[in-house]
N, CA, C and O atoms as CSV, one atom per row, in Angstrom:
chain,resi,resn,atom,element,x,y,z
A,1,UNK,N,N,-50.253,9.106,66.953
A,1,UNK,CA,C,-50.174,8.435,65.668
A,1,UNK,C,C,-50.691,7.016,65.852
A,1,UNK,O,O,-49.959,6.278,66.512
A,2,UNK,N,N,-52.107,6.382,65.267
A,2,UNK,CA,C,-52.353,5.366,65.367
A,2,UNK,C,C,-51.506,4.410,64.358
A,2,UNK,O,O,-50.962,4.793,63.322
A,3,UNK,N,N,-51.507,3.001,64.910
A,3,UNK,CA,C,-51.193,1.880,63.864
A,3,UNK,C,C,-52.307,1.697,63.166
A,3,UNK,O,O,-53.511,1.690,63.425
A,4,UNK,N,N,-51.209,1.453,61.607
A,4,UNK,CA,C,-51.898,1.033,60.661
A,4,UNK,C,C,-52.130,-0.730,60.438
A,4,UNK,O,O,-51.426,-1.730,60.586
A,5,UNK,N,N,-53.117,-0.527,60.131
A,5,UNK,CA,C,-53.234,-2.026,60.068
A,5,UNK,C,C,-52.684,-2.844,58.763
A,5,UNK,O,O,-52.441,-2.408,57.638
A,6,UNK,N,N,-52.553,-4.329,59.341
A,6,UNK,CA,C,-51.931,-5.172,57.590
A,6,UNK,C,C,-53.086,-4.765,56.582
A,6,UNK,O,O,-52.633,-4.566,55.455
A,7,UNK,N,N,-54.261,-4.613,56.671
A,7,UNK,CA,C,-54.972,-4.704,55.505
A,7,UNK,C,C,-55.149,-3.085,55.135
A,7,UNK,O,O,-55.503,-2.674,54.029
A,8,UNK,N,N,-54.933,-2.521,55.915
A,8,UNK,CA,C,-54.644,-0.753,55.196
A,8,UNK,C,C,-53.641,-0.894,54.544
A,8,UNK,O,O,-53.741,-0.516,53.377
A,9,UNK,N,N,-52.038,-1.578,55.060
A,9,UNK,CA,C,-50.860,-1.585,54.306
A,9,UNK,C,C,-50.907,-2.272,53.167
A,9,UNK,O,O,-50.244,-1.858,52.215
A,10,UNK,N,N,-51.406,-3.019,53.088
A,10,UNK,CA,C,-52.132,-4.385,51.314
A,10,UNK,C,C,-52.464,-3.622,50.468
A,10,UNK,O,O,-52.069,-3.751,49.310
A,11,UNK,N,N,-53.270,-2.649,50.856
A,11,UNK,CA,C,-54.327,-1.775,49.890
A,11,UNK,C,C,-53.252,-0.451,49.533
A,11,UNK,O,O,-53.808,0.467,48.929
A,12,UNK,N,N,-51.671,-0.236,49.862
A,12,UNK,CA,C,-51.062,0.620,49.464
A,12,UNK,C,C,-50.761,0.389,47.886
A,12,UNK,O,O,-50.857,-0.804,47.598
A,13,UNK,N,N,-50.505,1.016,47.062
A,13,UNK,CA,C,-49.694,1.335,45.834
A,13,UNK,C,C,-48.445,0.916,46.156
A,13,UNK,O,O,-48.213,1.195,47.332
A,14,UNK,N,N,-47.169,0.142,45.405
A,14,UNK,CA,C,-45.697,0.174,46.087
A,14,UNK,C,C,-45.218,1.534,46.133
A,14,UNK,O,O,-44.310,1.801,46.920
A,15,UNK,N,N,-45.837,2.658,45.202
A,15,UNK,CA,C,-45.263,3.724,45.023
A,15,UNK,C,C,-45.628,4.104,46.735
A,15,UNK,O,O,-44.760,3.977,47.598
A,16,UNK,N,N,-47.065,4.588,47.056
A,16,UNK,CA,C,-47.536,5.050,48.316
A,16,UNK,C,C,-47.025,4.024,49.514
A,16,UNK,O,O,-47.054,4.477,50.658
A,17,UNK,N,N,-46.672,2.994,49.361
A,17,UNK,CA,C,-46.185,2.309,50.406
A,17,UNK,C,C,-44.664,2.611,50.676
A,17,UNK,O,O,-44.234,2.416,51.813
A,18,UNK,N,N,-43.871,3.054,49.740
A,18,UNK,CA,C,-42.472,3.490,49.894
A,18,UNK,C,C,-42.243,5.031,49.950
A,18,UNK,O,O,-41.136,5.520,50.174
A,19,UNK,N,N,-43.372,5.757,49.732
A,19,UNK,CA,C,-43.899,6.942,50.839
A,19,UNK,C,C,-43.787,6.921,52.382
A,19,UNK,O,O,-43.026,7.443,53.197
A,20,UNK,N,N,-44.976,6.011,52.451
A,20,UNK,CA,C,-45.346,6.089,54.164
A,20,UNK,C,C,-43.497,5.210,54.735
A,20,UNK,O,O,-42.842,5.365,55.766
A,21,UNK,N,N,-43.352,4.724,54.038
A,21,UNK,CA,C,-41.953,4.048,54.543
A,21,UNK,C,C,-40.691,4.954,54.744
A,21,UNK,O,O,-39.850,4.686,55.601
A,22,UNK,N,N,-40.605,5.959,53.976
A,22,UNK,CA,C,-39.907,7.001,54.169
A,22,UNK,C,C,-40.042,7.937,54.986
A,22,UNK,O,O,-39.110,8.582,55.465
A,23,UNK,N,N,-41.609,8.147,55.294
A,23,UNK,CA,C,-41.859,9.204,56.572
A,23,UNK,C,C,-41.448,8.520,57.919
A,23,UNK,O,O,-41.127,9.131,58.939
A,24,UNK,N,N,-41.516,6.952,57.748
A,24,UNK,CA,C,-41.754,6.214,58.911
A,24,UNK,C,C,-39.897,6.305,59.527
A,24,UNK,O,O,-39.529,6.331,60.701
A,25,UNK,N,N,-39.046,6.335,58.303
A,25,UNK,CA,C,-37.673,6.528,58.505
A,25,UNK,C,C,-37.381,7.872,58.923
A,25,UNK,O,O,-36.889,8.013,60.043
A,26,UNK,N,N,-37.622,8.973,58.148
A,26,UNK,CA,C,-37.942,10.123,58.917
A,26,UNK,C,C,-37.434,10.282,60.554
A,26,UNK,O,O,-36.468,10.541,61.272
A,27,UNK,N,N,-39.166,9.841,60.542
A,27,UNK,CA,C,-39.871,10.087,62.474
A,27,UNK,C,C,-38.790,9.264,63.234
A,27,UNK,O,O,-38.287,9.751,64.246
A,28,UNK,N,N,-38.528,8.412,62.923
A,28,UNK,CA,C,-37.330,7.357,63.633
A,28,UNK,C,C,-36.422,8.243,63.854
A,28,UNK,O,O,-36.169,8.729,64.956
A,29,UNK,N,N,-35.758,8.558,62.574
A,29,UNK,CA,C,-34.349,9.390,62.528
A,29,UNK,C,C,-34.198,10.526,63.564
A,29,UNK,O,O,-33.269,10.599,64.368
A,30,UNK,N,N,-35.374,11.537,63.437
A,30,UNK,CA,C,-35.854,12.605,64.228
A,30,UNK,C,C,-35.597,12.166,65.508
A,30,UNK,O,O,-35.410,13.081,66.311
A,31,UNK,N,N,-35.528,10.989,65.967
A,31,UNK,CA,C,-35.136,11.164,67.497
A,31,UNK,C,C,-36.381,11.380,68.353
A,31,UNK,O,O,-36.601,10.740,69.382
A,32,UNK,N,N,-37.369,12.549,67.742
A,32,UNK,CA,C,-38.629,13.046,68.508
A,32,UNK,C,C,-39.628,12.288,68.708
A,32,UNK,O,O,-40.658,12.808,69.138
A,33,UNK,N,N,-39.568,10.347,68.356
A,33,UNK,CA,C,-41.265,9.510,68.612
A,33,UNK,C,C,-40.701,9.211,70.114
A,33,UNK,O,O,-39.497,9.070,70.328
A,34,UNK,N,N,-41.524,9.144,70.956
A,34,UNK,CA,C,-41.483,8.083,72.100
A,34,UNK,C,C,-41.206,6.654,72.192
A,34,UNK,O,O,-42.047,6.150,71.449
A,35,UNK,N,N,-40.531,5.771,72.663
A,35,UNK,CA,C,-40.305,4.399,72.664
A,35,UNK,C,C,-41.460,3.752,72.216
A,35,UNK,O,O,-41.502,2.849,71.381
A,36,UNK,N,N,-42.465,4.299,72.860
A,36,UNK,CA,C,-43.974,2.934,72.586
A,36,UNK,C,C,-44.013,3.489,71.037
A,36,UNK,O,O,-43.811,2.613,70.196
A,37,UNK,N,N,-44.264,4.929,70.498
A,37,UNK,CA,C,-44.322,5.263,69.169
A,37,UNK,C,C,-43.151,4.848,68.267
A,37,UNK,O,O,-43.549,4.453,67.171
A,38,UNK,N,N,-41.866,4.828,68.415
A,38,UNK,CA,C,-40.925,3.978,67.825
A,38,UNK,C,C,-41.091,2.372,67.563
A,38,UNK,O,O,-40.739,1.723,66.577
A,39,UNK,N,N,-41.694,1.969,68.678
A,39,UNK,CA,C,-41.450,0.583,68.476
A,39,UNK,C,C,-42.618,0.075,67.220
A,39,UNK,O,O,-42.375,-0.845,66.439
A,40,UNK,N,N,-43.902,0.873,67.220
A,40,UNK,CA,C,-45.050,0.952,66.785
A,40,UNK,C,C,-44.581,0.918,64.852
A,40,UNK,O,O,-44.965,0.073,64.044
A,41,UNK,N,N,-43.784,1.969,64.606
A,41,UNK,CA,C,-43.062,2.772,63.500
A,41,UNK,C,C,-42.636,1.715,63.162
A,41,UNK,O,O,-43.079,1.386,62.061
A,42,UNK,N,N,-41.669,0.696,63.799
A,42,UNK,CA,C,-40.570,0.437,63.325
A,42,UNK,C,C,-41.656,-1.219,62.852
A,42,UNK,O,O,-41.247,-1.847,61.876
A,43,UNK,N,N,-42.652,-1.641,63.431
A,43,UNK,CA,C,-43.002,-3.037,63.037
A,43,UNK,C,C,-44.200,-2.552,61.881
A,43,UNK,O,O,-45.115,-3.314,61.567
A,44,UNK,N,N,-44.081,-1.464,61.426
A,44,UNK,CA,C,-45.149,-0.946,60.518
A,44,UNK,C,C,-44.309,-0.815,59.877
A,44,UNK,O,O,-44.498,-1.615,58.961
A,45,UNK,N,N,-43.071,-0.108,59.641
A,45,UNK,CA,C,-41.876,-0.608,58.433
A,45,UNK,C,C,-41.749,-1.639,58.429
A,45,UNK,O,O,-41.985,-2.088,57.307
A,46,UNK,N,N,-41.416,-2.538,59.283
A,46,UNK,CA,C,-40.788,-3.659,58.555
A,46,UNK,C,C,-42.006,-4.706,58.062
A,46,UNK,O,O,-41.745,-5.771,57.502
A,47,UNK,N,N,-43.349,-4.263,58.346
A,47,UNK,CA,C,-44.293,-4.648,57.000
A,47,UNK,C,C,-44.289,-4.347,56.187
A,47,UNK,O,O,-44.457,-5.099,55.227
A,48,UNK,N,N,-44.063,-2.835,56.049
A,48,UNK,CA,C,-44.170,-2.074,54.627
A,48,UNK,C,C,-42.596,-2.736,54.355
A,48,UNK,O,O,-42.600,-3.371,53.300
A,49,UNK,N,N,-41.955,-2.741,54.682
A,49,UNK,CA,C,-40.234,-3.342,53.415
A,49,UNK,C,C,-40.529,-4.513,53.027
A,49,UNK,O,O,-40.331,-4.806,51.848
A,50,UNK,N,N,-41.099,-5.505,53.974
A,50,UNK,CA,C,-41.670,-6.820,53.575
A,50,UNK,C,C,-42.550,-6.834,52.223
A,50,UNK,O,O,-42.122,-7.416,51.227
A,51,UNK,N,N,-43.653,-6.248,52.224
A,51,UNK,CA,C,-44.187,-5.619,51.454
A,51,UNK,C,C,-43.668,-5.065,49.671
A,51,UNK,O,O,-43.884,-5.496,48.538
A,52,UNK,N,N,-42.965,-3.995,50.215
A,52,UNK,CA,C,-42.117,-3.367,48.746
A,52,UNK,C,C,-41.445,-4.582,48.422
A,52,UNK,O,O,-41.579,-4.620,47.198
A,53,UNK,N,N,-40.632,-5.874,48.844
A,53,UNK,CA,C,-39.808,-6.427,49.056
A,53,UNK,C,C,-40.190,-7.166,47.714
A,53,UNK,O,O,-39.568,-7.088,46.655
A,54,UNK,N,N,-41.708,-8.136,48.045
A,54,UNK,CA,C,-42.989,-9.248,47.232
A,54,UNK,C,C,-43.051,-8.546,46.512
A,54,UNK,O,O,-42.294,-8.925,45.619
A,55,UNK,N,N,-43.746,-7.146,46.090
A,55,UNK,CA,C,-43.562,-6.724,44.930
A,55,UNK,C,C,-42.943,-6.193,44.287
A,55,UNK,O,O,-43.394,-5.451,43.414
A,56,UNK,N,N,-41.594,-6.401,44.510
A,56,UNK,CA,C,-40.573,-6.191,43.630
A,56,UNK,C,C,-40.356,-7.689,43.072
A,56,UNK,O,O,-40.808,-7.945,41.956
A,57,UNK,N,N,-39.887,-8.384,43.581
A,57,UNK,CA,C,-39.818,-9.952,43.515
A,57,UNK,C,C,-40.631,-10.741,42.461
A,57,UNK,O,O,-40.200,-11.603,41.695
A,58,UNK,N,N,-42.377,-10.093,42.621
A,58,UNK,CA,C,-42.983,-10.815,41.852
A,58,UNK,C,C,-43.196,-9.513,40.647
A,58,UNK,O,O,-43.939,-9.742,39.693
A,59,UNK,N,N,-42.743,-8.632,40.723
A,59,UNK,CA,C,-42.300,-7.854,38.847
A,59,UNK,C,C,-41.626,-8.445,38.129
A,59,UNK,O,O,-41.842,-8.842,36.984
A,60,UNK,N,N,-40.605,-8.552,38.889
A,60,UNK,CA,C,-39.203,-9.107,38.803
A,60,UNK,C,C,-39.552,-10.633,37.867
A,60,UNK,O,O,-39.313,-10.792,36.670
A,61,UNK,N,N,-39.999,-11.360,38.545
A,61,UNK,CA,C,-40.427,-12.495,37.689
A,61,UNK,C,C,-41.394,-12.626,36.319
A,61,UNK,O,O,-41.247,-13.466,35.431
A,62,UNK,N,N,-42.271,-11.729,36.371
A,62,UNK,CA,C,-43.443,-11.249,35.110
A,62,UNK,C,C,-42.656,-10.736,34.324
A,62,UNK,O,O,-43.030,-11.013,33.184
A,63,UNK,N,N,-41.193,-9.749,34.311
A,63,UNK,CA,C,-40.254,-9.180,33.005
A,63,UNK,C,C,-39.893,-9.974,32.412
A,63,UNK,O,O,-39.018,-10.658,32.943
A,64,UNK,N,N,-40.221,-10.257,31.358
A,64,UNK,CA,C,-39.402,-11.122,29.921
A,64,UNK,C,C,-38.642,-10.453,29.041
A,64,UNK,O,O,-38.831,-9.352,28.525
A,65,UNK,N,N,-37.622,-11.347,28.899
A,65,UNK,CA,C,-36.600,-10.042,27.928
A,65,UNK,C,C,-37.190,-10.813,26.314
A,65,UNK,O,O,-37.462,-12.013,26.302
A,66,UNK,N,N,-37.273,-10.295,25.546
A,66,UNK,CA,C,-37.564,-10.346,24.008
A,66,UNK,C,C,-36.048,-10.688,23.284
A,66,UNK,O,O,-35.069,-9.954,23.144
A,67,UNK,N,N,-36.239,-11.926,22.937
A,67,UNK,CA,C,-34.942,-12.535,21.956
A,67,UNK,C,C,-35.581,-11.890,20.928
A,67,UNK,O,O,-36.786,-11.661,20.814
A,68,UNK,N,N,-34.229,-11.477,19.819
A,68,UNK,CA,C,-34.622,-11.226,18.369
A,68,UNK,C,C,-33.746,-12.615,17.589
A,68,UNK,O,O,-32.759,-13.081,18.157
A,69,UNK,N,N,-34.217,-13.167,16.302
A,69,UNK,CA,C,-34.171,-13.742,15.435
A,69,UNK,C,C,-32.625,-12.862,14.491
A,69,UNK,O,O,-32.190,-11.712,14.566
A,70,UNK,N,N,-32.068,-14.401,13.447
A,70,UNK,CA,C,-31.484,-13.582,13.198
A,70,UNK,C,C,-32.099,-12.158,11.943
A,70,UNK,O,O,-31.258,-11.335,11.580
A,71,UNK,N,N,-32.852,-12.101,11.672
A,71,UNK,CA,C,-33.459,-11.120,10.782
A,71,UNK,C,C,-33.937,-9.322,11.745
A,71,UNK,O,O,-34.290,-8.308,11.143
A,72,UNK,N,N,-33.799,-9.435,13.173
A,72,UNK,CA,C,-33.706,-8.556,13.622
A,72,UNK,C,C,-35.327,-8.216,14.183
A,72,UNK,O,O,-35.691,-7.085,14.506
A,73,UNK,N,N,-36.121,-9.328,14.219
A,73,UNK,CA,C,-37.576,-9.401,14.450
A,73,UNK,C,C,-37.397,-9.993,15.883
A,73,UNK,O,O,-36.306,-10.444,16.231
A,74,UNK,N,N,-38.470,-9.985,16.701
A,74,UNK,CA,C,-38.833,-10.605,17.646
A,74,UNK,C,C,-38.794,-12.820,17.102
A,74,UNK,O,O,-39.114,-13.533,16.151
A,75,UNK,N,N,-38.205,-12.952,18.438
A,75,UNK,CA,C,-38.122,-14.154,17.962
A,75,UNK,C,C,-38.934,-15.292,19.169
A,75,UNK,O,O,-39.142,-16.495,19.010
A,76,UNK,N,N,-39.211,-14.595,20.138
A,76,UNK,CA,C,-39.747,-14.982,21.549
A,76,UNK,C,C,-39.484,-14.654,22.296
A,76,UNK,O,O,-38.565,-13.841,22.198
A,77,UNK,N,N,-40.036,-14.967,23.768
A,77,UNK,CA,C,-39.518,-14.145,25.036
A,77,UNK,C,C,-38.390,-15.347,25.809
A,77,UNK,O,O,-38.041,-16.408,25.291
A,78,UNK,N,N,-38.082,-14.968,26.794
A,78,UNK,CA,C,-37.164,-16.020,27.948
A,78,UNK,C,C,-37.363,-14.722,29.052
A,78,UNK,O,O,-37.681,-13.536,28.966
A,79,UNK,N,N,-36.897,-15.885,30.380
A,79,UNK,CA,C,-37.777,-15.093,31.532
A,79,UNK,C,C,-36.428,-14.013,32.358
A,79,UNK,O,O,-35.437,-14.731,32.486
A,80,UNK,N,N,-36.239,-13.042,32.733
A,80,UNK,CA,C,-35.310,-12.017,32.532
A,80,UNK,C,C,-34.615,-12.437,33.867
A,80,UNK,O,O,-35.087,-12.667,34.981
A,81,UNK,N,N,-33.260,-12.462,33.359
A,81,UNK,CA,C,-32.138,-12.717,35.001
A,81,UNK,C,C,-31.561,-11.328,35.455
A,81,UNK,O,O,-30.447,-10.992,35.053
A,82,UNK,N,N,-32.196,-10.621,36.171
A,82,UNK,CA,C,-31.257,-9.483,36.633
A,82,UNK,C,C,-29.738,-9.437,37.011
A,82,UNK,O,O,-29.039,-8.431,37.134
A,83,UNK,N,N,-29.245,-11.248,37.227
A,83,UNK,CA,C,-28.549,-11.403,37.636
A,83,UNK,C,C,-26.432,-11.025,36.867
A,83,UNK,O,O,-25.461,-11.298,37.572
């Protein structure tokens, strides 16, 4: 199993990047990679979580929740607190 590189992992989808991140948990779990192939796995996840991490973060900031007026219309946006 070769490493993937940062600029193959950039060019993932978050959807396809939390794919390969799940196989990568998988192969770990399995017990069956070799140390040099584990260690390989495990710094290629923790790009890819880094990764899913920013773009969640910067969605997260682009969601605006829509105030309504009192007439039940849109009245403007404000920037959304998940919190």
């Amino acid at each position: 199993m070769g490493e993937t590189s940062t600029e193959d992992l950039a060019g993932l989808s978050f959807e396809d990047a939390l794919k390969r991140l799940e196989t990568i948990v998988s192969r770990l779990e399995s017990g069956e990679a070799s140390l040099d192939e584990s260690i390989t796995l495990y710094a290629e996840g923790d790009r890819l979580r880094a990764q899913c991490e920013k773009r969640l973060s910067d969605a997260q900031a682009r969601i605006e929740k829509i105030s309504l007026g009192g007439d039940g219309r849109p009245a403007g946006t404000a920037p959304f607190d998940a919190g």
